[in-house]
C-alpha positions in Angstrom: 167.4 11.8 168.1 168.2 12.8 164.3 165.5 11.4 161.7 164.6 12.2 158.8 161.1 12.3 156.7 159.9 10.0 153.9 158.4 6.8 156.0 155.2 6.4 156.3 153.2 5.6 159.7 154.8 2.9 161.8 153.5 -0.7 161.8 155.0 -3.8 164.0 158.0 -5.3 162.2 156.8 -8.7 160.2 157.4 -11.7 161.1 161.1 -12.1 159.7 164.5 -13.6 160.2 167.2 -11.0 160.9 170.5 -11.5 159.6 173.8 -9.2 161.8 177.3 -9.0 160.5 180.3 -8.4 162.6 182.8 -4.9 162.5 186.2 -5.6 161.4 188.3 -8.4 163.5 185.1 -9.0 165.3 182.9 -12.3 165.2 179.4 -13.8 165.4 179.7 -14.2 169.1 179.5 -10.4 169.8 176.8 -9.2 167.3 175.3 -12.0 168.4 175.3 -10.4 172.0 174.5 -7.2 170.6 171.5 -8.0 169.1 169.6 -11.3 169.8 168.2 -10.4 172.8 166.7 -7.3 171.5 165.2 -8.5 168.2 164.1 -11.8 170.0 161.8 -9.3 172.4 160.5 -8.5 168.8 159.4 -12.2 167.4 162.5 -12.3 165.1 164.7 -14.9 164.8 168.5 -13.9 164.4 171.3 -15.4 162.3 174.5 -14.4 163.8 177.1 -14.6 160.7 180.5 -15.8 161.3 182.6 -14.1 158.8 185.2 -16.2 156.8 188.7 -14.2 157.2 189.5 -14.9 153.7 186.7 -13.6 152.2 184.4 -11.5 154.6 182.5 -9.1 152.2 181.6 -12.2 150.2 180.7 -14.4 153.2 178.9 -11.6 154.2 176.7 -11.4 151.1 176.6 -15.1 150.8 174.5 -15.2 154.5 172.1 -12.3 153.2 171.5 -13.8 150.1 170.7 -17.4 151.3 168.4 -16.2 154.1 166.3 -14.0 152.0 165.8 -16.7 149.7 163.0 -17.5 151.9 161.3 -13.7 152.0 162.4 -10.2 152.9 164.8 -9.8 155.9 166.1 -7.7 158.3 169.8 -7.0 157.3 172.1 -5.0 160.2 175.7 -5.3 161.7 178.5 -3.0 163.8 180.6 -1.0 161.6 181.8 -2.4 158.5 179.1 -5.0 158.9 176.6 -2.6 159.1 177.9 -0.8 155.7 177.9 -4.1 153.9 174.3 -4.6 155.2 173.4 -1.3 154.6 174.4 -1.4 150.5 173.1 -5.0 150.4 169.4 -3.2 151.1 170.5 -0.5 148.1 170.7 -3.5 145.9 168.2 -5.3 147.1 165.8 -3.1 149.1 162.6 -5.7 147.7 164.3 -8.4 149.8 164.5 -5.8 152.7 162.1 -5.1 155.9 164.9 -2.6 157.5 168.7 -2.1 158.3 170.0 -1.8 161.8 173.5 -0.4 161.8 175.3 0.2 164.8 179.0 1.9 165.1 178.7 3.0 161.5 182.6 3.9 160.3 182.8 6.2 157.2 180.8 6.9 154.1 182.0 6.3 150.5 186.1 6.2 150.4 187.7 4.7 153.2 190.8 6.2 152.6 190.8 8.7 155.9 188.6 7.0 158.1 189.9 6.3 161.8 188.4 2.9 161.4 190.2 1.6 158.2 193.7 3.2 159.3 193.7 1.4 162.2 192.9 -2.0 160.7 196.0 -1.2 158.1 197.9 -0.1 160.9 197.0 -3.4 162.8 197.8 -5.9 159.9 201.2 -4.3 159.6 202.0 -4.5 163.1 200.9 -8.6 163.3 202.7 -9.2 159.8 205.3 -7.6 161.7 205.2 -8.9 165.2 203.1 -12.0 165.6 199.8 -12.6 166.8 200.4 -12.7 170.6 202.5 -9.7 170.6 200.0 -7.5 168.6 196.6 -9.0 170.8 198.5 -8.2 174.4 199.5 -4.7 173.1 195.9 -3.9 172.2 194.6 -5.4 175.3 196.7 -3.1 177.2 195.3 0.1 175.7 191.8 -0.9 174.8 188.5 -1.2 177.1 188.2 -4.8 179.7 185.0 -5.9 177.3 186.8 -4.9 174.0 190.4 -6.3 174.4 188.3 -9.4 175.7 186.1 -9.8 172.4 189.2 -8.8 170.2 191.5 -11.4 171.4 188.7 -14.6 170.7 188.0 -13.2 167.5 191.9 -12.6 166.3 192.9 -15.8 167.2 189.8 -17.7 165.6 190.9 -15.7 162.3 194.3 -16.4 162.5 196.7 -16.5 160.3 194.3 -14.9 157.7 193.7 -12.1 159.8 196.0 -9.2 158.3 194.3 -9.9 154.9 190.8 -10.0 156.6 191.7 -6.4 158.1 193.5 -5.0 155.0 189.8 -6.2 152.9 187.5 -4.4 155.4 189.4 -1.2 155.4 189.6 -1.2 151.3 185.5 -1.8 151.2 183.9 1.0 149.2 180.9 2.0 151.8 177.9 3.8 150.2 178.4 7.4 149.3 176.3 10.3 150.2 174.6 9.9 146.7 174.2 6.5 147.2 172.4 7.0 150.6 170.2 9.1 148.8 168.9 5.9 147.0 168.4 3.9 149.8 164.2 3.9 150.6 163.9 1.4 153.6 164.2 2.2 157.3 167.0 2.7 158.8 168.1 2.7 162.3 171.2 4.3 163.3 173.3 4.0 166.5 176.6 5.7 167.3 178.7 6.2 170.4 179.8 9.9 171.6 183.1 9.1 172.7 184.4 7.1 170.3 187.1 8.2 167.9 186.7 5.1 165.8 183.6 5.2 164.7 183.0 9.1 164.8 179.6 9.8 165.5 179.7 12.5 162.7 179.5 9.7 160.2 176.0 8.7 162.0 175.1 12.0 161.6 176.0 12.0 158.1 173.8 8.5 157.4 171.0 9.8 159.4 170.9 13.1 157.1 171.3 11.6 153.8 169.4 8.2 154.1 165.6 9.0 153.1 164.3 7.5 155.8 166.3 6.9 158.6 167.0 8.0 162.9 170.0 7.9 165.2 170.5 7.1 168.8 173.8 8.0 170.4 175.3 6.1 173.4 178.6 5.3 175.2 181.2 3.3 174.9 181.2 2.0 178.4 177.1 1.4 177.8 178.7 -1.5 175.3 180.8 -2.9 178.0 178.5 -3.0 180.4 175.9 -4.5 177.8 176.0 -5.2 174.2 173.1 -5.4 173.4 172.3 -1.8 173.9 173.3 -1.5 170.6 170.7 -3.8 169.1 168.3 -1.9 171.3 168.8 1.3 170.3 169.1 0.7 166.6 165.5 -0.5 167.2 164.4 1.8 168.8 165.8 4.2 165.6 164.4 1.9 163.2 161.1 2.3 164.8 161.8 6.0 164.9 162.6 5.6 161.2 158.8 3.9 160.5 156.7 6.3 162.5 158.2 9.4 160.2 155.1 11.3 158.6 155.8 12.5 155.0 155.8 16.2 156.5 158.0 15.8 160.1 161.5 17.0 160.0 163.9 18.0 163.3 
């Protein structure tokens, strides 16, 4: 566990609605499965977004901004949808109760992340070589649970999916300095093995976010159950709360 100071004492999470994004390619279906179950042992209601392959960022915002209408939210997603969620709480962190961000996939400039040039690499081979094609190639070489996921979501966002993945790997992620900024909770999960969403860049959130903890898992701990990623970004964010002004590690 990495946290840092800046929080005060922890308190039980308000009453709220929580609103989860999907990664890049993914859909509401599997953030939903990542974290309903968990935040529903919490009293909070979930809203699952389903992103809008033409226009995810935006759709993205659109979800967060309509729900919070109503009173501050919890904001949280895997990967790039935990990024959006993470700079809408810079914007917006009076509309705010926390950020759960799970699979986090670079800071700042995408430009040599893993994540972003293998959704380039991806559009070009569909553009390329079809829709069928590209989804049985990846099943081959990724994971049961993931090739699975990948191939409901790619086919739902066809034929805008190229475009969808060429937007998320473009999208300008907060920067260390802009991490710095952010005041609410934040709870932090990454994956030890997985060279896609390098845990270093958890690291690097944990360290510069004010007030913020990490928990590390597997991948196969996601195939054998999604939602330990909801769970253990909790468990951070509650991490995250309970920081005295004066505790460091």
């Amino acid at each position: 566990m990495l946290h840092q100071p800046g929080c005060s004492r922890s308190q039980p999470l308000p009453a709220c609605t929580a609103v989860v994004l999907p990664g890049t390619g993914s859909d509401a279906q599997f953030v939903d499965r990542a974290f309903r179950g968990p935040l529903h042992r919490h009293g909070i209601d979930t809203i699952a977004v389903e992103p809008d392959p033409r226009r995810i960022v935006a759709s993205y915002l659109d979800a967060m901004d309509t729900a919070a209408a109503d009173g501050p939210i919890l904001v949280g997603g895997v990967s790039i949808g935990a990024a959006v969620a993470l700079d809408w709480a810079r914007r917006r962190p009076g509309r705010t109760v926390g950020v759960l961000a799970a699979l986090p996939a670079w800071t700042g400039n995408p430009d040599d992340a893993p994540a972003a040039a293998m959704a380039r690499w991806t559009a070009g081979q569909l553009r390329a070589h079809g829709l069928e094609a590209v989804t049985a190639a990846m099943r081959e070489s990724s994971p049961v649970w993931l090739g699975a996921a990948l191939t409901r979501s790619w086919r739902a966002h066809w034929p805008d999916l190229p475009e969808a993945l060429e937007e998320a790997a473009n999208y300008h992620a907060p920067d260390v300095d802009g991490l710095r900024t952010i005041g609410v909770p934040v709870g932090i999960t990454a994956a030890v093995d997985d060279a896609v969403h390098p845990l270093s860049v958890g690291r690097q959130w944990a360290a510069a976010l004010p007030c913020a903890a990490l928990e590390t898992i597997e991948l196969a701990d996601i195939g054998a159950d999604p939602s330990v990623l909801g769970d253990r970004c909790l468990v951070a964010l509650d991490e995250a709360r309970s920081v005295s002004a004066d505790a460091r590690r």
